[in-house]
MOPAC internal coordinates of N, CA, C and O (Angstrom, degrees):
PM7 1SCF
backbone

  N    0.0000 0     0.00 0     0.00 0    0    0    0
  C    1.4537 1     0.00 0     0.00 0    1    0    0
  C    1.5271 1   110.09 1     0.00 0    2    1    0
  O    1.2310 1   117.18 1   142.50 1    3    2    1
  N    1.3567 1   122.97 1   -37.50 1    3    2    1
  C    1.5320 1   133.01 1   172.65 1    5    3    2
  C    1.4434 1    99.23 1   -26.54 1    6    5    3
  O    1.2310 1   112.42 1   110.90 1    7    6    5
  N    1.2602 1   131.91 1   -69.10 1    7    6    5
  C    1.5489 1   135.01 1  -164.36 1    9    7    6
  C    1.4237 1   110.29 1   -87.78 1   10    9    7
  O    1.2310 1   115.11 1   166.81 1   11   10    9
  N    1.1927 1   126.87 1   -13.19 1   11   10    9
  C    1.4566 1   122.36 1   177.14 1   13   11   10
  C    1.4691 1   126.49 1   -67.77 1   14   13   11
  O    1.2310 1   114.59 1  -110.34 1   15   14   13
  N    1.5131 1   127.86 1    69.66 1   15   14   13
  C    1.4908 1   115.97 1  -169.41 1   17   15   14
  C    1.5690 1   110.47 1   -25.60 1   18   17   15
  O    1.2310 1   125.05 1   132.69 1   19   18   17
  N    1.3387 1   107.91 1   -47.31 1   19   18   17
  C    1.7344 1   112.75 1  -139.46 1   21   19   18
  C    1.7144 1    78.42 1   -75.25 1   22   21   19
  O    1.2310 1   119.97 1   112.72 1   23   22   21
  N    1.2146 1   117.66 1   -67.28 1   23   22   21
  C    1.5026 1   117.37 1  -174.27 1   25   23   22
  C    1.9011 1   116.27 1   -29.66 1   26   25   23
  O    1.2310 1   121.66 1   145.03 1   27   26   25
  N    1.1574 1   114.43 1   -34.97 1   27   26   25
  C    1.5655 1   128.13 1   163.01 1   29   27   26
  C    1.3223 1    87.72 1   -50.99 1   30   29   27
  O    1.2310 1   116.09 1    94.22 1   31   30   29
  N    1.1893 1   125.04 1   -85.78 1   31   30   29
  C    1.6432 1   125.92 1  -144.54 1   33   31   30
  C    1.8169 1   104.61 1   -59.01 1   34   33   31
  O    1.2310 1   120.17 1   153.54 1   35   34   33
  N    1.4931 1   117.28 1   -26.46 1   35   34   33
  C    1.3084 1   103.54 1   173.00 1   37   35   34
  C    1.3117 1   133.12 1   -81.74 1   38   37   35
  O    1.2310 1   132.38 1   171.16 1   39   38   37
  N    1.5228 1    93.70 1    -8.84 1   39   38   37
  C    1.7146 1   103.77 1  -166.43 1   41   39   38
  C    1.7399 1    88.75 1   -95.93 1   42   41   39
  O    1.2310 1   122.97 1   178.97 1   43   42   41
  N    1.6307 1   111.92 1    -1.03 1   43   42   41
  C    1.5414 1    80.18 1   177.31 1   45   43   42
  C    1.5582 1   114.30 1   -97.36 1   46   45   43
  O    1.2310 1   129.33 1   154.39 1   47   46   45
  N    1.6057 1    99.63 1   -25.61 1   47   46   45
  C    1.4096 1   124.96 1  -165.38 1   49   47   46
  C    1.8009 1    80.01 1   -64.26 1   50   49   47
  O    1.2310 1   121.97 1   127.46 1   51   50   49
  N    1.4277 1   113.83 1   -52.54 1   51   50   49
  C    1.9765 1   102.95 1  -172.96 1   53   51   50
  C    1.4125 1   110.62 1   -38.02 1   54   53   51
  O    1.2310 1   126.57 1   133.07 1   55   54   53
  N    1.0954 1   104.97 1   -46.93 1   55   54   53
  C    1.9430 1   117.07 1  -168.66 1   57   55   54
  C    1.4425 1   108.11 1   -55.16 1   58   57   55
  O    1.2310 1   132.78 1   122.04 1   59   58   57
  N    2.1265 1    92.91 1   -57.96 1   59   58   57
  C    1.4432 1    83.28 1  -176.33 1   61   59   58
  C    1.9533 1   134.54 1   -59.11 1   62   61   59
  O    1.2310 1   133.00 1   148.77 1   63   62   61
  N    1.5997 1    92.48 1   -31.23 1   63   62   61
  C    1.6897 1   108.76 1   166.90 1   65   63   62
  C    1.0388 1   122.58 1   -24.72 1   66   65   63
  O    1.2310 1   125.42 1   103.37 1   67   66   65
  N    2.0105 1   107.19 1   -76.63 1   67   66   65
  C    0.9448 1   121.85 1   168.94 1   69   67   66
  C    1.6047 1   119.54 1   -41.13 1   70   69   67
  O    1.2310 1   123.03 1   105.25 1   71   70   69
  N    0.8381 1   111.79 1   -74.75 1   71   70   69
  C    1.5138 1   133.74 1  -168.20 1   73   71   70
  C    1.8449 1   102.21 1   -22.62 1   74   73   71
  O    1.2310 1   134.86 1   102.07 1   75   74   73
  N    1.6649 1    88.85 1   -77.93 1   75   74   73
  C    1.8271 1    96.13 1   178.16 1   77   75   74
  C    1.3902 1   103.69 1   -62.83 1   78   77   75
  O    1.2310 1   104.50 1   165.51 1   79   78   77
  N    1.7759 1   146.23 1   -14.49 1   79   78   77
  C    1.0905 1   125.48 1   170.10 1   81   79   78
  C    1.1672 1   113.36 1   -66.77 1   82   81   79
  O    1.2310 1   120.44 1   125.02 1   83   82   81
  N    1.4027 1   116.76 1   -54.98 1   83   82   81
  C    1.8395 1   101.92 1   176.58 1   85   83   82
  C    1.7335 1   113.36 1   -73.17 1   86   85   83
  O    1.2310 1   115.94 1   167.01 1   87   86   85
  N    1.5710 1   125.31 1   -12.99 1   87   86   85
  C    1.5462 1    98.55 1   175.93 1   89   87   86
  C    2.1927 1   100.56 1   -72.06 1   90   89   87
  O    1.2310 1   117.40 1   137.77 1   91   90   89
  N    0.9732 1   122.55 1   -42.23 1   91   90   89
  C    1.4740 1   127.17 1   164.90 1   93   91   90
  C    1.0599 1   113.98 1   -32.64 1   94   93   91
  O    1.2310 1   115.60 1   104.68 1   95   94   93
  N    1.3908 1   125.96 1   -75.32 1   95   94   93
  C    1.3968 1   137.70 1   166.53 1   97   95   94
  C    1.4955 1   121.31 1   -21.59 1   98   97   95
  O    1.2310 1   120.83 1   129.68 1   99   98   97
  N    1.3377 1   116.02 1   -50.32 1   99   98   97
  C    1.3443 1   118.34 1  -173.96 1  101   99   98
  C    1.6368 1   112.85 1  -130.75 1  102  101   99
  O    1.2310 1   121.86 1  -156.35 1  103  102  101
  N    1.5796 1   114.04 1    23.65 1  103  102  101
  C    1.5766 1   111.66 1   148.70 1  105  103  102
  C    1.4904 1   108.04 1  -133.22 1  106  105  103
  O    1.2310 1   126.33 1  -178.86 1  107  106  105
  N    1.2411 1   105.44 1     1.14 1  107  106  105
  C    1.8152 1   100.21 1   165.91 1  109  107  106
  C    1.2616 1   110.50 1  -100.47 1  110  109  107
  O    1.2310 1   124.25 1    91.60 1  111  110  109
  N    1.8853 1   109.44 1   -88.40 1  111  110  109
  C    1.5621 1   126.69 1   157.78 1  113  111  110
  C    0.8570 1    96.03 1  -172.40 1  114  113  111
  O    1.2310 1   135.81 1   -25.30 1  115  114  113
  N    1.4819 1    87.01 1   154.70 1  115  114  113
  C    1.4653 1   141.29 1  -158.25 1  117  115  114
  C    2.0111 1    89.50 1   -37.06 1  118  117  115
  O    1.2310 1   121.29 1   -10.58 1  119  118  117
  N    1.0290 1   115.13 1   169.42 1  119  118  117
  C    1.6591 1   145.67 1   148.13 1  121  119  118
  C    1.5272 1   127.23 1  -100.06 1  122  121  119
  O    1.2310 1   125.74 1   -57.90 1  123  122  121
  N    1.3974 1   106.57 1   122.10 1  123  122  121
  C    1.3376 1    94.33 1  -174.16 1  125  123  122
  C    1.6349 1   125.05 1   -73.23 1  126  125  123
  O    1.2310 1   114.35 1     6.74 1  127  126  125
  N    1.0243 1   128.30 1  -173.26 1  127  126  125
  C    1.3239 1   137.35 1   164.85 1  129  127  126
  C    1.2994 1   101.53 1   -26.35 1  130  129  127
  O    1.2310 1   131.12 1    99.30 1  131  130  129
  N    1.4906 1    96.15 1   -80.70 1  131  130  129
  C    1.6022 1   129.85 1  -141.20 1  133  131  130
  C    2.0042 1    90.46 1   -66.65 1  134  133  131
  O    1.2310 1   127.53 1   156.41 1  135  134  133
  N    1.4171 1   103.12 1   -23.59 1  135  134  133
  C    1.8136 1   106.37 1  -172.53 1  137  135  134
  C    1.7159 1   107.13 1   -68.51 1  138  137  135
  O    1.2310 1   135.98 1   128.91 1  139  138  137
  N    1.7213 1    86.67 1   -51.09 1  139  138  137
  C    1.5476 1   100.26 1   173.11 1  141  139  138
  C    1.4612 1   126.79 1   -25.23 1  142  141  139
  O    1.2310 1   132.33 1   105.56 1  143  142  141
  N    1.6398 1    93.79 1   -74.44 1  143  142  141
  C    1.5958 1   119.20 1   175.48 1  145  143  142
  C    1.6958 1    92.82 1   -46.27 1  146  145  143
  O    1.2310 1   109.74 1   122.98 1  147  146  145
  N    1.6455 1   136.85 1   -57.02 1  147  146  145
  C    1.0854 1   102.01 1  -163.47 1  149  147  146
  C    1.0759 1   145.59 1   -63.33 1  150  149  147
  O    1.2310 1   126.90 1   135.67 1  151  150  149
  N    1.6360 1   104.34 1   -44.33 1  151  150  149
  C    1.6528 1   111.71 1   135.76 1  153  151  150
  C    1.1861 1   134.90 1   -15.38 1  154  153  151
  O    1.2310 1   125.62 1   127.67 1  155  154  153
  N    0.6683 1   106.80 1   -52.33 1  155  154  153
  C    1.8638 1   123.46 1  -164.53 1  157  155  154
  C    2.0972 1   101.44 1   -69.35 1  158  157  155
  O    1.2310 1   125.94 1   125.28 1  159  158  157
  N    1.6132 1   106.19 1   -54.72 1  159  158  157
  C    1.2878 1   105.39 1   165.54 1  161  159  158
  C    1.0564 1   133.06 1   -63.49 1  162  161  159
  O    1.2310 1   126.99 1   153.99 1  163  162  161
  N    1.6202 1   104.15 1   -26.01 1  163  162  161
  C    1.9124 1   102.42 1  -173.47 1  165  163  162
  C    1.2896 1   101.90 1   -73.05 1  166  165  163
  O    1.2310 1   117.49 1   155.23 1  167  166  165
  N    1.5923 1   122.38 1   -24.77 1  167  166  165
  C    1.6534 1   124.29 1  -168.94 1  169  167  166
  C    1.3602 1   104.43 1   -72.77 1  170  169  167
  O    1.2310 1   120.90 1   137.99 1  171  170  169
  N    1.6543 1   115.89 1   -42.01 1  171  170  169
  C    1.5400 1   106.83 1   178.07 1  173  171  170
  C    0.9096 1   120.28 1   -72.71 1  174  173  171
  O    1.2310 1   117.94 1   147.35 1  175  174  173
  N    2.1391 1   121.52 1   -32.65 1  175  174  173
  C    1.3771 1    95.03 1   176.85 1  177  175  174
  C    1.2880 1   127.34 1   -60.02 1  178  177  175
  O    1.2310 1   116.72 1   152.47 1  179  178  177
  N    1.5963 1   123.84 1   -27.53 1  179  178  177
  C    1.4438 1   115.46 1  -165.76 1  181  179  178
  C    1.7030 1   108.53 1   -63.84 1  182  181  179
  O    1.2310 1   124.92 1   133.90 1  183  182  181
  N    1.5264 1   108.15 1   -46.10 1  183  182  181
  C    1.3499 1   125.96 1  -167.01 1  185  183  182
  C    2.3105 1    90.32 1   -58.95 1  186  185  183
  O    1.2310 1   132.42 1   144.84 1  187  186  185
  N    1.2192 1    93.62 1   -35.16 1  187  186  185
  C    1.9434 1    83.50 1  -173.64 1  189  187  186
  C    1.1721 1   120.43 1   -76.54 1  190  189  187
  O    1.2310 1   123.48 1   139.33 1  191  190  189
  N    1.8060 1   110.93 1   -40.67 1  191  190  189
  C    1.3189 1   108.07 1   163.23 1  193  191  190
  C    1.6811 1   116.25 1   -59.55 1  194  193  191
  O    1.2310 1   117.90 1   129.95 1  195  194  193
  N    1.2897 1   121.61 1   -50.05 1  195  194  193
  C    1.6396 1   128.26 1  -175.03 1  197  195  194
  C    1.7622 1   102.72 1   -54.92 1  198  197  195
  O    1.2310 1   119.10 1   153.76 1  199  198  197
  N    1.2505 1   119.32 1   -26.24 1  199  198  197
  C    1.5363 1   123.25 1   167.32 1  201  199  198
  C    1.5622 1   114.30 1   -71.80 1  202  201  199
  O    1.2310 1   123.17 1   125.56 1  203  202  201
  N    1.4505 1   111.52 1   -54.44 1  203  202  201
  C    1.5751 1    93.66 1   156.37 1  205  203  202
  C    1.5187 1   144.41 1   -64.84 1  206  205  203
  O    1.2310 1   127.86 1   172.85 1  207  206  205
  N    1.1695 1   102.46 1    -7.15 1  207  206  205
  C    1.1770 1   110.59 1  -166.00 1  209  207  206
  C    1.7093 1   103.76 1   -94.18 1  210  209  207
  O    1.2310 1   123.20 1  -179.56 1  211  210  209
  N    0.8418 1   111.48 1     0.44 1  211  210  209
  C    1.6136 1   115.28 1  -154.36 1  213  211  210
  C    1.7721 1    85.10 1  -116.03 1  214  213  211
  O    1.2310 1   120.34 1   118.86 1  215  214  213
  N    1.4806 1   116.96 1   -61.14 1  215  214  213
  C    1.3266 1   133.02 1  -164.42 1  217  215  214
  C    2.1114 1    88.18 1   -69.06 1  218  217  215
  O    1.2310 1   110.66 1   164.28 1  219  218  217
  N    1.2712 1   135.17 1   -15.72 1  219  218  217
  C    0.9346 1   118.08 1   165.11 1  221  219  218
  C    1.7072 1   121.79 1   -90.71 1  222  221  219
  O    1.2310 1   126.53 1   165.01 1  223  222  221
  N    1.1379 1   105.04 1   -14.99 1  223  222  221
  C    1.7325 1   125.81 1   179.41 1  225  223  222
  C    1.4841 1    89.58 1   -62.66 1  226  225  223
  O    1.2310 1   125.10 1   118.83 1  227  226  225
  N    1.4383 1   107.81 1   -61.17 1  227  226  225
  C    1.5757 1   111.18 1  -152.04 1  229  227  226
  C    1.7657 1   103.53 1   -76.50 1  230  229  227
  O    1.2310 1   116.64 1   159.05 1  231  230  229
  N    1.1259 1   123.98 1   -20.95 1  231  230  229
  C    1.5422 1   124.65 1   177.08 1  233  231  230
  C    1.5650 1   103.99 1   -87.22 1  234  233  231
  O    1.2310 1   119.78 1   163.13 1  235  234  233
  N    1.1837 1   118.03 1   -16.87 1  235  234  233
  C    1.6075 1   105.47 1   174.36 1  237  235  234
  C    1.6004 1   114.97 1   -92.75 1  238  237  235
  O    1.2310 1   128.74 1  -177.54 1  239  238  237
  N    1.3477 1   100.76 1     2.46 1  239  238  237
  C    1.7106 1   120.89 1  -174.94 1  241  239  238
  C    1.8487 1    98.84 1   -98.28 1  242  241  239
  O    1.2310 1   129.28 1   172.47 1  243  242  241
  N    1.1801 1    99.72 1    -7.53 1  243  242  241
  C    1.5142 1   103.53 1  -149.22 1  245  243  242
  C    2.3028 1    89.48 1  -106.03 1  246  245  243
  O    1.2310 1   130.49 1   165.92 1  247  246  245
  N    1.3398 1    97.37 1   -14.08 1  247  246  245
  C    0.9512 1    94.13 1  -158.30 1  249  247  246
  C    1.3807 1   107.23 1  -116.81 1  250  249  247
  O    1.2310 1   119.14 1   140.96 1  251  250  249
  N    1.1345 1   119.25 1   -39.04 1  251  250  249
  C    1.6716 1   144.37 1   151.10 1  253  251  250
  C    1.1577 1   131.05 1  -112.70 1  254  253  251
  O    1.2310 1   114.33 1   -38.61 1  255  254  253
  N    1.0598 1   128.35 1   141.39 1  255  254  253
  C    1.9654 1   118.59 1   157.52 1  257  255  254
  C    1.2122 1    88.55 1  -106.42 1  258  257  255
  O    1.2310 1   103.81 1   152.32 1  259  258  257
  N    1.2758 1   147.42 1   -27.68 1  259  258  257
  C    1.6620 1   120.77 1   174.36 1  261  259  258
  C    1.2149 1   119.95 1   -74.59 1  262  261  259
  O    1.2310 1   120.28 1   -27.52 1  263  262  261
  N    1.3293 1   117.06 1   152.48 1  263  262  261
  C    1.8016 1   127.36 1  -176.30 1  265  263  262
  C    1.4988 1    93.73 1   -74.14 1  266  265  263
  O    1.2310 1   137.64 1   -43.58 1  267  266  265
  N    1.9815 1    83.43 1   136.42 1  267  266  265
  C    1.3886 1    95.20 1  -171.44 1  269  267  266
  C    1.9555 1    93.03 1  -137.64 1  270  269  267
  O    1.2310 1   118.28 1   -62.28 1  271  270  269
  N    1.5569 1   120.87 1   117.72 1  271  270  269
  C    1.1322 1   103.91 1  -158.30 1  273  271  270
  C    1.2814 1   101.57 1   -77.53 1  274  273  271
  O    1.2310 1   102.93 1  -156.54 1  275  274  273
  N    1.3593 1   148.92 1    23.46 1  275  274  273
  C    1.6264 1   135.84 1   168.28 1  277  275  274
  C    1.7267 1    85.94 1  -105.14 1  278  277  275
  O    1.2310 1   107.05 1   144.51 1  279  278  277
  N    1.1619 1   141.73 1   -35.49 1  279  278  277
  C    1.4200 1   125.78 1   166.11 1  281  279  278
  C    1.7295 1   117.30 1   -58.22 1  282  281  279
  O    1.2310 1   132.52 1   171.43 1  283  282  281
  N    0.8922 1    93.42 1    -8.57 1  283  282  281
  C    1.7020 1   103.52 1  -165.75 1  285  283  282
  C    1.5543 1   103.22 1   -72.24 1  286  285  283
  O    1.2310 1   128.96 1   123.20 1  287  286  285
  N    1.9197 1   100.34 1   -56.80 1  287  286  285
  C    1.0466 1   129.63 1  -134.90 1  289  287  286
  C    1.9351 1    76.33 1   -85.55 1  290  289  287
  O    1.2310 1   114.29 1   126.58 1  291  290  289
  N    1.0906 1   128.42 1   -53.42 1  291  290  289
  C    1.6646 1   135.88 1  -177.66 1  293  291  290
  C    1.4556 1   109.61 1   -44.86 1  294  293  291
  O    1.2310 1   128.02 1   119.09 1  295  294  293
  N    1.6876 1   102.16 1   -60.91 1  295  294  293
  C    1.4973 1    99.40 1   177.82 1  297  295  294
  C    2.0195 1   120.85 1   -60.68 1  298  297  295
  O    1.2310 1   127.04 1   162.80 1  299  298  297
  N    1.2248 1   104.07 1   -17.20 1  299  298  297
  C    1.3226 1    93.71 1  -173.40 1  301  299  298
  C    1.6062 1   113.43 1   -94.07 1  302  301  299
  O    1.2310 1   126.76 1   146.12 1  303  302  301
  N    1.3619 1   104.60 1   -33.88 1  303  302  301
  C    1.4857 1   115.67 1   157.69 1  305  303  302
  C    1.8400 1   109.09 1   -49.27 1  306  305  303
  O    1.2310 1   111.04 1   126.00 1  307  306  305
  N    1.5619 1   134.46 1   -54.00 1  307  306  305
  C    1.2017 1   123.15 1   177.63 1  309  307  306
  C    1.2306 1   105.17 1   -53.31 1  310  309  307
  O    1.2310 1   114.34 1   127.26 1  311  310  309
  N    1.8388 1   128.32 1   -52.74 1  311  310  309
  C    1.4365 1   141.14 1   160.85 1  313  311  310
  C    1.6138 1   103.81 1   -22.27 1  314  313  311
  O    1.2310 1   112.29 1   138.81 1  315  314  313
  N    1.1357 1   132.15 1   -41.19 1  315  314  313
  C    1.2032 1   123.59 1  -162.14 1  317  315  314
  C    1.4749 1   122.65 1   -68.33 1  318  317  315
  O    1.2310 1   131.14 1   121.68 1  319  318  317
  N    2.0401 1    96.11 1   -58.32 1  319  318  317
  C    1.1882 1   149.52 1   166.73 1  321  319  318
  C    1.6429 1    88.87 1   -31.13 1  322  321  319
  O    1.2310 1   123.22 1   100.78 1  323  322  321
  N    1.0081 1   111.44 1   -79.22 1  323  322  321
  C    1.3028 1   115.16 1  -172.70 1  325  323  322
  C    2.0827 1   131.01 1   -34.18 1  326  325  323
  O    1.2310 1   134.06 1   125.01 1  327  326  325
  N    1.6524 1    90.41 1   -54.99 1  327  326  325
  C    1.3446 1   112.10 1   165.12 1  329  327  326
  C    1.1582 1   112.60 1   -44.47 1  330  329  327
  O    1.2310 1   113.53 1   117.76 1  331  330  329
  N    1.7822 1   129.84 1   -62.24 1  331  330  329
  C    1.0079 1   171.38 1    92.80 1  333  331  330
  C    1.8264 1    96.22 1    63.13 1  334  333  331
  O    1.2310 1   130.35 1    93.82 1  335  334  333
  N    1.2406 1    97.65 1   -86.18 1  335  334  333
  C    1.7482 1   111.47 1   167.51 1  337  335  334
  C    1.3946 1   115.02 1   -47.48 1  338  337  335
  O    1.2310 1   129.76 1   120.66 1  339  338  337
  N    1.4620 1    98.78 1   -59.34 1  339  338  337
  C    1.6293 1    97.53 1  -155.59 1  341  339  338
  C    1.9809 1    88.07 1   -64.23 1  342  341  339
  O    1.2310 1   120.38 1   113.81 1  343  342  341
  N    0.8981 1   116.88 1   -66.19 1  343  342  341
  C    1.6438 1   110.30 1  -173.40 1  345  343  342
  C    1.8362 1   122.68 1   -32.82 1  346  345  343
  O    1.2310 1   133.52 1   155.41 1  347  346  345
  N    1.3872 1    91.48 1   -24.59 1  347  346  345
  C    1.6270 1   116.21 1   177.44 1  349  347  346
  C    1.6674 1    93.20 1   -66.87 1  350  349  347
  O    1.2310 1   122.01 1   132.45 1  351  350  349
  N    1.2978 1   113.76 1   -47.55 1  351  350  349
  C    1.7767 1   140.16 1  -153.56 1  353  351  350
  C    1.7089 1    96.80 1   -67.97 1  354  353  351
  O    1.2310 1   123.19 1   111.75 1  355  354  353
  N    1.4196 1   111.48 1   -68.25 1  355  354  353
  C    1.1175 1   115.27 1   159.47 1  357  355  354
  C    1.2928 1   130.22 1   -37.96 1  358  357  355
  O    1.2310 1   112.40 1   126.69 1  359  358  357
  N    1.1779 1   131.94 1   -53.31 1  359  358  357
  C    1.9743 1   137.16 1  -176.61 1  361  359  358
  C    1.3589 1    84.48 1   -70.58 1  362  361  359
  O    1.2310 1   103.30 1    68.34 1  363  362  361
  N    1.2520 1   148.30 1  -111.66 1  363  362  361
  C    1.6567 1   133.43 1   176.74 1  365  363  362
  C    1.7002 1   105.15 1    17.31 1  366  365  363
  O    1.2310 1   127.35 1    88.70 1  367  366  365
  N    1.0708 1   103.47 1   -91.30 1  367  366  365
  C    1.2314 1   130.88 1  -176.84 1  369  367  366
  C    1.7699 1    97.12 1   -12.01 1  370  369  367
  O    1.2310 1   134.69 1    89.23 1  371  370  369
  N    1.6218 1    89.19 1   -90.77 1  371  370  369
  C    1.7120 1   107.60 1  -168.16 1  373  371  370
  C    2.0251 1   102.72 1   -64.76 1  374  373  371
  O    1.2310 1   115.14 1   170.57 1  375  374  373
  N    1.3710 1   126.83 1    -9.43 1  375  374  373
  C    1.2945 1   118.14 1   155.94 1  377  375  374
  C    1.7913 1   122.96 1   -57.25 1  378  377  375
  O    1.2310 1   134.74 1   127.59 1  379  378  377
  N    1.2542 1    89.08 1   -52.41 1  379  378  377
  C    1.7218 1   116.73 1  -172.15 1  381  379  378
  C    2.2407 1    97.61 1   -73.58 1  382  381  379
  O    1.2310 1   129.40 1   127.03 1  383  382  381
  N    0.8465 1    99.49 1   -52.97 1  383  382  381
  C    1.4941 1   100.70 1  -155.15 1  385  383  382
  C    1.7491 1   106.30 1   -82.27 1  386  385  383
  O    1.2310 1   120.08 1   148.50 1  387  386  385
  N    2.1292 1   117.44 1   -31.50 1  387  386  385
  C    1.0119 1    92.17 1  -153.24 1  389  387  386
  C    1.4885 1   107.50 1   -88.56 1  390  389  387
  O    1.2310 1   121.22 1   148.49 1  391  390  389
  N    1.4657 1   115.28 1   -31.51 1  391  390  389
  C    1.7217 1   117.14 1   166.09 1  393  391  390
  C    1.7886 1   116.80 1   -40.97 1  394  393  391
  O    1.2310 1   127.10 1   145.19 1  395  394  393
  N    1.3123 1   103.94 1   -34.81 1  395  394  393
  C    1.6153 1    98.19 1  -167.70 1  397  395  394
  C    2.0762 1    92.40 1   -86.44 1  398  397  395
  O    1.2310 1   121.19 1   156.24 1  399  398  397
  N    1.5420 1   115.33 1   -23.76 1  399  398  397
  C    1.2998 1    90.50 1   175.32 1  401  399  398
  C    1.6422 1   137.42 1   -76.88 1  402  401  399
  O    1.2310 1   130.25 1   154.76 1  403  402  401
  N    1.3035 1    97.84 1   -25.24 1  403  402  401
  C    1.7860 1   133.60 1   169.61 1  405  403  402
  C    1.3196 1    85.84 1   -58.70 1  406  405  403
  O    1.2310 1   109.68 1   113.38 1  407  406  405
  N    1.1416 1   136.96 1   -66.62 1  407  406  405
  C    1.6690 1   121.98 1   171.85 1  409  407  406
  C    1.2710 1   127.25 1   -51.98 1  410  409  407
  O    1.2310 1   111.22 1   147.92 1  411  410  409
  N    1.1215 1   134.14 1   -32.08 1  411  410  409
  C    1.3091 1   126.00 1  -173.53 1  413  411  410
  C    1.8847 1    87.40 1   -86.47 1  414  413  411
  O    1.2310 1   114.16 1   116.20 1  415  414  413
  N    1.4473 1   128.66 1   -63.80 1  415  414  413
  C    1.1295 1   143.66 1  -164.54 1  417  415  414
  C    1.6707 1    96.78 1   -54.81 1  418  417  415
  O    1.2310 1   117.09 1   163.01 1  419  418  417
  N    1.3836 1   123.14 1   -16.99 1  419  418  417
  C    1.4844 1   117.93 1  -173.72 1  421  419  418
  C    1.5430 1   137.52 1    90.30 1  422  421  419
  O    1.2310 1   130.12 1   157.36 1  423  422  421
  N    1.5374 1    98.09 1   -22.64 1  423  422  421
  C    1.7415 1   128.45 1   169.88 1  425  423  422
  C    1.5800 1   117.29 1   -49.80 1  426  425  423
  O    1.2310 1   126.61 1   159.44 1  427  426  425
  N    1.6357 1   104.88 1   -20.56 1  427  426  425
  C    1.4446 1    98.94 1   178.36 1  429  427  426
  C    1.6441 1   106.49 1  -153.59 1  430  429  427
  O    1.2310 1   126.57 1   -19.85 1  431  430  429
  N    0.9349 1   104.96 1   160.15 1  431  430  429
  C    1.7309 1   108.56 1  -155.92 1  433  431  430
  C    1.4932 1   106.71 1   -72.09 1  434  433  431
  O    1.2310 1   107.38 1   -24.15 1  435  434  433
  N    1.4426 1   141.13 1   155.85 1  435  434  433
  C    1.3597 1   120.12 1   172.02 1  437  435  434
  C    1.4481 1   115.50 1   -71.94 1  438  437  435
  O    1.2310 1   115.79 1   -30.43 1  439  438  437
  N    1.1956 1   125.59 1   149.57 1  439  438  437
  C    1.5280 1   158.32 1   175.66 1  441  439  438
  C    1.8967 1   101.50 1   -88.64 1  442  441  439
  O    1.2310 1   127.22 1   -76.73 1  443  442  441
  N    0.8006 1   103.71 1   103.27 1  443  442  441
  C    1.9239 1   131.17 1   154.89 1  445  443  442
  C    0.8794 1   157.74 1  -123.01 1  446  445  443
  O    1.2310 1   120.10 1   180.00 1  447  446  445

């Protein structure tokens, strides 16, 4: 992970998730189970796809350093995969986070 920019950016976006899920959680309300779990999957998928995607970077490095367009075409498809999640990560995200922030922020009425 040391050298992985993109892996930086997920491990921060994880923190931040977490982080505002439990300040939400316990100065708005609570999250259910079933919210939990969703969270909880959108974070692994990104982190599972971003694990393949990386472990395919490094085997096409392993095999060529010259551009090879069927390596091209793999790495950008894992590239995709990746986007793919995290955008998944986000809609989760702004389902779960933006009603409970309009509440704390005041923009939307409380939910009970």
């Amino acid at each position: 992970m040391r050298s992985q920019h993109n892996a930086w950016l997920h491990a921060a976006a994880t923190v931040a998730a977490i982080v505002l899920a439990l300040l939400l959680h316990f100065r708005v309300r609570p999250f259910t189970a079933g919210e939990w779990c969703g969270l909880a999957v959108s974070i692994v998928a990104v982190w599972v796809a971003e694990t393949f995607n990386t472990g395919l970077e490094v085997l096409a490095e392993a095999i060529t350093h010259e551009r090879h367009p069927t390596l091209k075409i793999a790495k950008d498809v894992a590239a995709a995969a990746v986007l793919l999640a995290s955008g998944g990560a986000v809609v989760v995200g702004a389902i779960l986070f933006v009603p409970r922030l309009g509440e704390l922020l005041g923009w939307m009425p409380p939910v009970r």
